[in-house]
N, C-alpha and C positions, 0 to 999 in steps of 0.2 A: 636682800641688801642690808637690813637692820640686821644683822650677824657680820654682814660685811662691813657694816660701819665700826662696829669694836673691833674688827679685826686688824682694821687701815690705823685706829689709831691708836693701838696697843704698839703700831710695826716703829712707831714717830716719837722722837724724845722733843718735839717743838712742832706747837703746833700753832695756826695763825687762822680766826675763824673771822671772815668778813659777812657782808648783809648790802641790803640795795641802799642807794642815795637816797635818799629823803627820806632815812626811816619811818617806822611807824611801829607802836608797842609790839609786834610780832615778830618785828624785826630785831630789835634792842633782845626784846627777850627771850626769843631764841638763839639769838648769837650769844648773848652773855651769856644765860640758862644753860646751854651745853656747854660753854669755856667752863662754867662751875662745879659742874657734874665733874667734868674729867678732871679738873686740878684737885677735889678734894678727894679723889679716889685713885689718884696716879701718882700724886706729887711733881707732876710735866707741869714748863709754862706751857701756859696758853697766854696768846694776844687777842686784843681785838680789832679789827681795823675799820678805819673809816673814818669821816668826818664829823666832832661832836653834832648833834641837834641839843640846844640847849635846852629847848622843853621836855626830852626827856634822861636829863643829866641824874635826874632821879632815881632812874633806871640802873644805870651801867654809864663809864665813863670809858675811853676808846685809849689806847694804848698811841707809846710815838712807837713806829717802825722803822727800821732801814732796810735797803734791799735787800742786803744781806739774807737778811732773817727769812724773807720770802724762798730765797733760791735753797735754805737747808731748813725747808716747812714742809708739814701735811697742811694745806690751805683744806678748810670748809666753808661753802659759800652756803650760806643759811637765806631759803627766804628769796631767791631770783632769781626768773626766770630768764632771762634774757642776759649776756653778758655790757650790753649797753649799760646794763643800771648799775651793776655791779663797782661799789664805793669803794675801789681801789684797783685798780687797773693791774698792777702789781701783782695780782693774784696767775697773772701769766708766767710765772715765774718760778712759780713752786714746784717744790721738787715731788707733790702728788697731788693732786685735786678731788674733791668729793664732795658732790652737791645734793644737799637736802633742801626740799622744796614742795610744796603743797599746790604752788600755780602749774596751769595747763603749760606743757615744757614747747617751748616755741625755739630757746636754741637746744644743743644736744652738744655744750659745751665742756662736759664731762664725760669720761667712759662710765666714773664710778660716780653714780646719779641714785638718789632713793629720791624717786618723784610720786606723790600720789595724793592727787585731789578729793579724795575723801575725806582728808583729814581738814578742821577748821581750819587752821593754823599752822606754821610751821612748827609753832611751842606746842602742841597736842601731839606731833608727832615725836618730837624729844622724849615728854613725858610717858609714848609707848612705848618708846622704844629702851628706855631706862625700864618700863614695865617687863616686856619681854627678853629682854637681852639682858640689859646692863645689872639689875637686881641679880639674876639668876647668877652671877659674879662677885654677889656680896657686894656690889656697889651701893653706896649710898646716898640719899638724894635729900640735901637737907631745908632750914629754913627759908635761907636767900635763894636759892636754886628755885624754889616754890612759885616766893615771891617774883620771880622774873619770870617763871613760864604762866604763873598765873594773868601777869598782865598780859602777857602775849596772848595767848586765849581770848582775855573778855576783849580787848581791844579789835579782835579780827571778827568775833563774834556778836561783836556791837552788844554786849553785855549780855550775851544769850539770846537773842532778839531776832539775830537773820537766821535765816534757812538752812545755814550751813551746819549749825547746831547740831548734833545729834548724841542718841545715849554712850558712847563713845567720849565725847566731848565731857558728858559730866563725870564718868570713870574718871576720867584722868584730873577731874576736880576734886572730886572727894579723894583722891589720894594726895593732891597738894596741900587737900583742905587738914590733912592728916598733922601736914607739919605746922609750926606758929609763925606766922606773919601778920602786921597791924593792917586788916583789909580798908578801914576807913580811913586809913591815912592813903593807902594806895591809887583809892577812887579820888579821892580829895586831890591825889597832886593829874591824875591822869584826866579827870576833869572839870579842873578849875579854868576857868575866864576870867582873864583880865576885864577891869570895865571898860577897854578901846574895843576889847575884840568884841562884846556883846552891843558897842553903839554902831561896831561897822555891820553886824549881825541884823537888827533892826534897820539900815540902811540898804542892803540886802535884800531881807522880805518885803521892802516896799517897793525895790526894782524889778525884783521876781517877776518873770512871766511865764505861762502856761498855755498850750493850745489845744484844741482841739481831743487832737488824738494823744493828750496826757503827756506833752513833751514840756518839761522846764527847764527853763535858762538862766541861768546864773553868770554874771561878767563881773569880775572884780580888779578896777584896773588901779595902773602904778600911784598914780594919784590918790586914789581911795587907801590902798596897804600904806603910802606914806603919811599921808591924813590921820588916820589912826597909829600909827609907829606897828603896823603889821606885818612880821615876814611873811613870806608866800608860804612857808613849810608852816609856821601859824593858821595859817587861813584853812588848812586841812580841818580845822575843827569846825567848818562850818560848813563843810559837807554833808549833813544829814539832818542841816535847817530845815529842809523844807519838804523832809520825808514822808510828814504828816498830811500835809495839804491833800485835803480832797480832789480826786479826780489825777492826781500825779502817777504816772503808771512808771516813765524814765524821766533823770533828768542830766543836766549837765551844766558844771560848773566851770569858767574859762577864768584862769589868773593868768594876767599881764605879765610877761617877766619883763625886766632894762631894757631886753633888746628890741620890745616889741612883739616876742612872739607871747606865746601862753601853755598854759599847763593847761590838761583836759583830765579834769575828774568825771567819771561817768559811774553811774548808778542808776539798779532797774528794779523794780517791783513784780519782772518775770520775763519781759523780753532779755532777749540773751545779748548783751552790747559787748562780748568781748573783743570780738571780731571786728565790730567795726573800729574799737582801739588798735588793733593790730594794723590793720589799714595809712594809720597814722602814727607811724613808731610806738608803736602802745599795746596793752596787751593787759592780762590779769585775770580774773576771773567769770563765771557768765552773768552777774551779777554784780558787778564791782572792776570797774577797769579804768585806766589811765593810759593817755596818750599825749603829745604835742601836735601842735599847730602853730605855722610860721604867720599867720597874718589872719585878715578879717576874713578873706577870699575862704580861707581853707576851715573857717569858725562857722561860715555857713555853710560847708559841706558838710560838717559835720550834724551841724543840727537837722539840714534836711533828709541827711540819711537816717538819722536817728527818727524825726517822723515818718520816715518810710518803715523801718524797724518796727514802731509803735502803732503805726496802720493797719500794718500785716498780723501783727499779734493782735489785734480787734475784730479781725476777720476770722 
């Protein structure tokens, strides 16, 4: 399929590359990261689609579209497994589709699909795929390109840190590492803290709970994000507060949205929670998964299946 993806977009004089709602650097940077690749080696537009996140405006900034443009596009969705997440609906419309993605494929929304969870990242697979393919074409893969698939990388990677890691992972480093970009301005903007988000952070670890069988719960409600002036896509950065704590094997973070329901972050130290994200409109990887929940009712289905998860892996 990495031969078949230069081949879909060599066939397209306009191409339109979307990524999931609530980005996250992987997201940004391989959606921009491949829009770079190909315009500095085609002279094609590329667009990008989606709704700014302004924390990482840093990154890449998101094109206007009109329909138009959808219905005479090669659309690339970067980065999504499921067409629910997908930050542009629009993407139905295109005159080809071709989905690149690294999560466990739960829809089969594309014919033309390079899906494979081996790789960290969706930005890891970019940068093989410029390794294998796109090079071998005299393509060129320059500084800014770098810089975006480089944050895609550490940011899925948790800076090299998770399990997902692998000698693979640093190949396609050292060849980014090849080109010049300012890394300590990169980390500096990818994570700096406001001081609300570090006093709601500290208001957090002293609500934190933990039981038994290493399950932690995290609630952060509308009142608290507006207490601190916190958006809910902010509050992502405080997913891996409390990764350290001893004795934490999974845990689970619940944000309140307006309407009352909540966004479900879920992270495991080996139990495999993907599944039960899937259960509850959610899904992602076995170690890293998102889901929703309409009310309190369905926040503790969650957390007791998640002890039951965390029982069973103690056994």
């Amino acid at each position: 399929m990495q031969q078949e993806l230069f081949d879909t977009i060599a066939a397209h004089e306009r191409i339109i590359i979307c990524r999931h709602e609530r980005p996250d650097p992987d997201a940004i940077g391989s959606q921009a990261g491949l829009a770079r690749l190909i315009e500095i080696n085609t002279g094609k537009k590329v667009m990008l689609a989606g709704e700014e996140e302004p924390s990482l405006r840093f990154l890449a900034r998101m094109d206007h579209i009109e329909d138009a443009d959808f219905t005479e596009s090669l659309v690339i969705v970067c980065d999504t497994a499921n067409t629910g997440r997908i930050d542009d609906q629009r993407y139905k419309l295109a005159k080809e589709l071709f989905k690149v993605d690294h999560h466990p494929e739960t829809d089969l929304y594309s014919k033309l699909a390079w899906v494979d969870q081996s790789f960290s990242s969706t930005s890891e697979m970019i940068v093989q795929w410029y390794m294998q393919v796109a090079a071998e074409h005299d393509w060129k893969l320059d500084d800014e390109c770098a810089r975006l698939l480089y944050a895609g990388i550490v940011g899925d990677t948790g800076r090299f840190m998770h399990p997902n890691t692998t000698a693979r992972t640093f190949e396609a480093v050292q060849l980014l590492f090849e080109r010049t970009f300012d890394i300590r301005e990169l980390f500096n903007e990818m994570y700096k803290k406001p001081l609300s988000l570090l006093r709601l952070e500290g208001e957090v670890l002293s609500n934190f709970t933990l039981s038994e069988n290493g399950v932690g719960v995290i609630t952060l409600h509308q009142d608290q994000l507006q207490r601190y002036q916190i958006s809910v896509n902010e509050s992502s950065a405080l997913v891996h507060s409390v990764s350290s704590v001893e004795g934490v094997v999974a845990w689970v973070t619940f944000v309140e949205l307006e309407d009352g329901s909540y966004r479900v972050r879920l992270r495991s130290k080996g139990p495999v929670i993907n599944e039960l994200a899937a259960r509850f409109q959610g899904g992602g990887h076995p170690l890293a998964a998102g889901a929703s929940v309409k009310n309190e009712e369905e926040q503790k289905q969650v957390i007791e299946q998640l002890e039951q998860i965390c029982a069973a892996y103690h056994s």
